[in-house]
C-alpha positions in Angstrom: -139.7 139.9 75.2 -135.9 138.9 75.9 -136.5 135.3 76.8 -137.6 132.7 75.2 -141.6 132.3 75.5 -143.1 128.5 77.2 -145.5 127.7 74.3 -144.2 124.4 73.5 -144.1 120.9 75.1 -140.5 119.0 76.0 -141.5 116.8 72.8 -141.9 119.9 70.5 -139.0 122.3 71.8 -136.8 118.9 70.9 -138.0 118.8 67.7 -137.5 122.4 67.2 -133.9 121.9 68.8 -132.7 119.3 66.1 -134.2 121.4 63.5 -132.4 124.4 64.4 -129.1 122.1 65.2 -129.0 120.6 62.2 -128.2 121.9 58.4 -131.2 121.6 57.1 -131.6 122.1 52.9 -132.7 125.8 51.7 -136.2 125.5 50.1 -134.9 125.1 46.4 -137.9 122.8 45.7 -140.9 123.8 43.7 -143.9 125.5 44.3 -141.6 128.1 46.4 -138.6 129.9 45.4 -136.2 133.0 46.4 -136.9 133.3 50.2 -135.6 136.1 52.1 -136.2 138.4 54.9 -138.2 141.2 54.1 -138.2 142.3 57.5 -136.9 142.0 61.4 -138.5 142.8 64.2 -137.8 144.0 67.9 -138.3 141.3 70.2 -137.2 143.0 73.5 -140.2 145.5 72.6 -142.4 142.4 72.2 -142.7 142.5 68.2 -143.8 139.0 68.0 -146.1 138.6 65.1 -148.9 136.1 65.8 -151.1 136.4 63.0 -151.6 138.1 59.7 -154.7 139.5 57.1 -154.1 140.9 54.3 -155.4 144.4 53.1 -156.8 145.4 49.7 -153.0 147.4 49.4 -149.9 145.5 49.9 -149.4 145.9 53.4 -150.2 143.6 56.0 -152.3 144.2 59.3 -150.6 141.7 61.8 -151.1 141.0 65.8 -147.8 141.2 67.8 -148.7 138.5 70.4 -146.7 139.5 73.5 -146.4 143.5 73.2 -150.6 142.8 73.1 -150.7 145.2 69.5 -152.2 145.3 66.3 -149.8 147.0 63.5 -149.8 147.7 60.3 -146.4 146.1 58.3 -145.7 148.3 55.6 -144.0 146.5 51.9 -141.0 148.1 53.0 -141.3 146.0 56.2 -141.9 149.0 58.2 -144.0 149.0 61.8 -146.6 151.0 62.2 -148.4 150.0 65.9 -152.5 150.8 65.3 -153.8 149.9 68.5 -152.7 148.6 72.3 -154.6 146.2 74.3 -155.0 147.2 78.0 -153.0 145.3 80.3 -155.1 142.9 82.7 -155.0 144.1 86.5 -153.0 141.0 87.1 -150.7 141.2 84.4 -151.6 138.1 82.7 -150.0 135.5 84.7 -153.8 133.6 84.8 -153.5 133.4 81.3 -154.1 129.7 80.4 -151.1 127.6 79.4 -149.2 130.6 78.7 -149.3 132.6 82.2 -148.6 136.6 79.6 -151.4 138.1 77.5 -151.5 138.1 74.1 -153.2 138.9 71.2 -154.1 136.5 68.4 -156.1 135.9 65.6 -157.1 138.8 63.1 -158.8 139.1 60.6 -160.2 141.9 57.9 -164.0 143.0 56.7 -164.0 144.8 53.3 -164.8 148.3 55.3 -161.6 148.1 56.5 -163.0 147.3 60.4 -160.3 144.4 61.8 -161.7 142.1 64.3 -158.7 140.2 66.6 -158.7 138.2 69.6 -157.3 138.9 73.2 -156.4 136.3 75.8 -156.0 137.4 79.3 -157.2 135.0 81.6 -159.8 137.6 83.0 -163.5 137.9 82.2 -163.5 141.6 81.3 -160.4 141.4 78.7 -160.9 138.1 77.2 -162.3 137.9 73.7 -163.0 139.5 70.2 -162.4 142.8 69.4 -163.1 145.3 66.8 -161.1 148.0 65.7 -162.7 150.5 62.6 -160.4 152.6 60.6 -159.6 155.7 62.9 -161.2 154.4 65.8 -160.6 153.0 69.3 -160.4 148.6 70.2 -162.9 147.6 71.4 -164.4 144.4 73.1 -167.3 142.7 70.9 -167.9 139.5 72.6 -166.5 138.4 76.2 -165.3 134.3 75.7 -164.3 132.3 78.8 -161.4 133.5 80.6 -160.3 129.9 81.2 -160.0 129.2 76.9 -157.3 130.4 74.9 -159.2 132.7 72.1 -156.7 131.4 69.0 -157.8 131.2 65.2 -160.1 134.0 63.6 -161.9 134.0 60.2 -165.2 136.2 58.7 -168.1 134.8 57.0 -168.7 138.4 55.4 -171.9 137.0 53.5 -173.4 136.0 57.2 -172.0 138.1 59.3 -170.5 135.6 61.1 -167.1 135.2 63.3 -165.6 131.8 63.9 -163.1 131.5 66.5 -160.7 128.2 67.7 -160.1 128.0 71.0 -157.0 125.8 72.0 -157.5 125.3 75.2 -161.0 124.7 75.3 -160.7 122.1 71.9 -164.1 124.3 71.2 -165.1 126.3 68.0 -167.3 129.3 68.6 -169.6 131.5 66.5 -169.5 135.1 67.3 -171.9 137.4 65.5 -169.7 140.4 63.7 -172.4 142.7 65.1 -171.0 141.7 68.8 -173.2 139.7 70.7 -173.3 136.2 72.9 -170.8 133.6 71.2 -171.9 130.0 70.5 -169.9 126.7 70.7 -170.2 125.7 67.2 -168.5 122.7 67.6 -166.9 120.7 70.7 -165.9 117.6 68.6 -163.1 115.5 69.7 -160.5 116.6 66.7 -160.4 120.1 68.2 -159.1 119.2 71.6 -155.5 119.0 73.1 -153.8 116.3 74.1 -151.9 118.2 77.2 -150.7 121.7 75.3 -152.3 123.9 72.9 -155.4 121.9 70.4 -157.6 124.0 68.0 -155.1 126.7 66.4 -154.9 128.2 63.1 -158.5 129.0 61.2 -159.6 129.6 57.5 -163.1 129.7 55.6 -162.9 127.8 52.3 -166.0 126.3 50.4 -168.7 126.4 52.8 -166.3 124.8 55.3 -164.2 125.9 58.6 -160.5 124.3 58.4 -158.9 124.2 61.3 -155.6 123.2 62.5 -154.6 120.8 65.7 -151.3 122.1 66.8 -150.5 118.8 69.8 -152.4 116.8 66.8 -150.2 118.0 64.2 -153.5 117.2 61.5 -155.4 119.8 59.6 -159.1 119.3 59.8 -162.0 120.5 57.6 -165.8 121.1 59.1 -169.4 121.1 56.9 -171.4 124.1 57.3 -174.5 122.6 57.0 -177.8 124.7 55.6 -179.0 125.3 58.9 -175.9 127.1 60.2 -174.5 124.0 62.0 -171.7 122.2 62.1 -171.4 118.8 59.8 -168.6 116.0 60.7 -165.4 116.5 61.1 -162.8 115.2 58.3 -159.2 114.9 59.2 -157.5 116.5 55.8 -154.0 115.6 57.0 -151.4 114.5 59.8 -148.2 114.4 60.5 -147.6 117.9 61.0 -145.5 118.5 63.8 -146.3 122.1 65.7 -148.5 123.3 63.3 -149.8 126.4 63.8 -151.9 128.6 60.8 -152.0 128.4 57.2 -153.0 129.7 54.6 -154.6 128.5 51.1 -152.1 128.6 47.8 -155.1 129.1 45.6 -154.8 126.0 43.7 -158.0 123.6 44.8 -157.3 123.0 48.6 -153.9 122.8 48.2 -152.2 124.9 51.6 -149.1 126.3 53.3 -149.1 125.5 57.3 -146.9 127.5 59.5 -144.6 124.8 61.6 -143.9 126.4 64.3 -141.7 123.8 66.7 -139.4 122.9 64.1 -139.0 126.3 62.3 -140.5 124.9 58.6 -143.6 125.8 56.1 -145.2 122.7 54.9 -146.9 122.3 51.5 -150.2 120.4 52.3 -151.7 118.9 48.5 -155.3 118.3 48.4 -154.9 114.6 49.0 -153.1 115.2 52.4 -149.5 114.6 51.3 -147.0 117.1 52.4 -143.7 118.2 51.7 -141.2 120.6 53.3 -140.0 123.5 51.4 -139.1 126.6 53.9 -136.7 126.1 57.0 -134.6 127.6 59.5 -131.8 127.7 56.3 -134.3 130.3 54.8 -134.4 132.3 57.6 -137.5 130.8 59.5 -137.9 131.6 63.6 -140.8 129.9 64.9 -143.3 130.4 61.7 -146.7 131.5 63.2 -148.7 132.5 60.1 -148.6 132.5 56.5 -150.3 134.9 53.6 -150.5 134.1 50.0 -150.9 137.7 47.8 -150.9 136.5 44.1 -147.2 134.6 43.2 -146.3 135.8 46.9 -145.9 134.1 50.0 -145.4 135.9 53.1 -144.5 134.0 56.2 -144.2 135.6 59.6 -141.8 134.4 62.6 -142.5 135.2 66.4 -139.6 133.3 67.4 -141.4 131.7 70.5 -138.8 128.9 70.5 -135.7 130.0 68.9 -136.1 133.2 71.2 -134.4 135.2 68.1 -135.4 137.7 65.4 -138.8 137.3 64.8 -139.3 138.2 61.2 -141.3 138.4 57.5 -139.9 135.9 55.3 -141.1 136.5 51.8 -140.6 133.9 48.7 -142.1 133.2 45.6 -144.8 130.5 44.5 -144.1 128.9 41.3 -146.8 127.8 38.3 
């Protein structure tokens, strides 16, 4: 898309502003090192990269949120579209909060079969979909047309699909198989506060993380025995537009996606956080992040910058 997309409140767009603005420093401090831009995209063709999973090769399956695709980013940087959503009847423009359809999270099985989420605003386009290698997309499990279907992640050893919603501050459970989603968990941490709550999703230690974009906190949610969900602990705040993240691979220790102010924050187990990726490094609106090995991959949509959505790639350091 050509203009800039409304995702962000006034408070958040004048953060993002002053970042942009500014001079910020180039991420020259430890863990990451040697950013650069691995790859542009077309933003007129709506090439803006939502979310990201990683594939047992070195390319990476990615949702481009406003031309409603999945594609496949070869480690040349490369586009190669895999599947088109359906437009709704409507066009989108019942869409919550956003008023254009998108798609969302994604998220791999070791068959190779992706599951990713669609947000329409309509009840026969809304929710998660499946796409197997050489097949068609299709719909799984419908999820209420008035949410905003955000954050994805697979429980292979259950079966199981978790799913933010960030308008509805709900967590779902959607069986892999397809079937009749559940609210997992309503609790207050996961709503908004006027924009977009619930947002970016992981699985990590018998736990759901989840992120609270308005909130700016990271939160981390029991699994208990029974399947349910156990209280809610805030891991860490002060992170301004946060959208997804992903885990470094040492203890808990994360990278989060800051969308509003064009920066990657290093989250430490004890829920300290440093800067160390900005606009200087090439950053547009980060929306996701994947950690291969010693690489980190970071993907732009440009949502508030409303230029060059991109890969950044750096290095992560011992």
């Amino acid at each position: 898309m050509s203009k800039k997309l409304p995702w962000y409140s006034a408070s958040v767009l004048v953060a993002a502003s002053v970042a942009l603005t500014a001079t910020p420093a180039s991420a020259v401090t430890a863990p990451l090192h040697n950013a650069r831009i691995a790859a542009h995209f077309d933003l007129a063709a709506g090439q803006t990269p939502e979310n990201v999973a990683l594939t047992p090769g070195d390319a990476l399956d990615v949702t481009f949120a406003a031309g409603r695709q999945i594609a496949e980013i070869s480690p040349a940087g490369s586009v190669r579209v895999l599947a088109t959503l359906p437009a709704p009847a409507d066009g989108g423009v019942h869409t919550p909060v956003l008023g254009f359809p998108l798609t969302v999270g994604i998220t791999r099985a070791a068959d190779g079969t992706l599951y990713f989420l669609y947000a329409t605003g309509t009840s026969d386009l809304t929710g998660v979909w499946r796409l197997r290698p050489g097949g068609r997309p299709q719909r799984i499990a419908a999820l209420p047309a008035e949410g905003l279907p955000n954050g994805l992640a697979l429980d292979q050893a259950t079966g199981t699909l978790y799913v933010t919603d960030s308008v509805l501050g709900t967590l779902w459970r959607v069986p892999a198989a397809g079937g009749t989603p559940v609210a997992w968990s309503t609790a207050p941490e996961l709503a908004s506060t006027g924009f977009l709550g619930a947002n970016g999703l992981k699985l990590r230690g018998g736990a759901v993380w989840a992120t609270n974009l308005d909130r700016g906190t990271v939160l981390r949610i029991p699994i208990r025995r029974d399947g349910g969900a156990g209280a809610v602990r805030t891991v860490a705040t002060g992170l301004e537009g946060i959208d997804d993240f992903a885990f470094t691979g040492r203890g808990d220790e994360l990278l989060a996606a800051l969308n509003g102010p064009s920066e990657v924050a290093l989250v430490r187990s004890d829920g300290s956080h440093s800067i160390v990726l900005t606009a200087a490094d090439g950053l547009q609106s980060p929306t996701s992040v994947a950690v291969r090995g010693r690489t980190v991959h970071v993907f732009s949509a440009a949502y508030v910058t409303g230029r060059d959505p991109n890969l950044v790639v750096a290095d992560l350091g011992c």
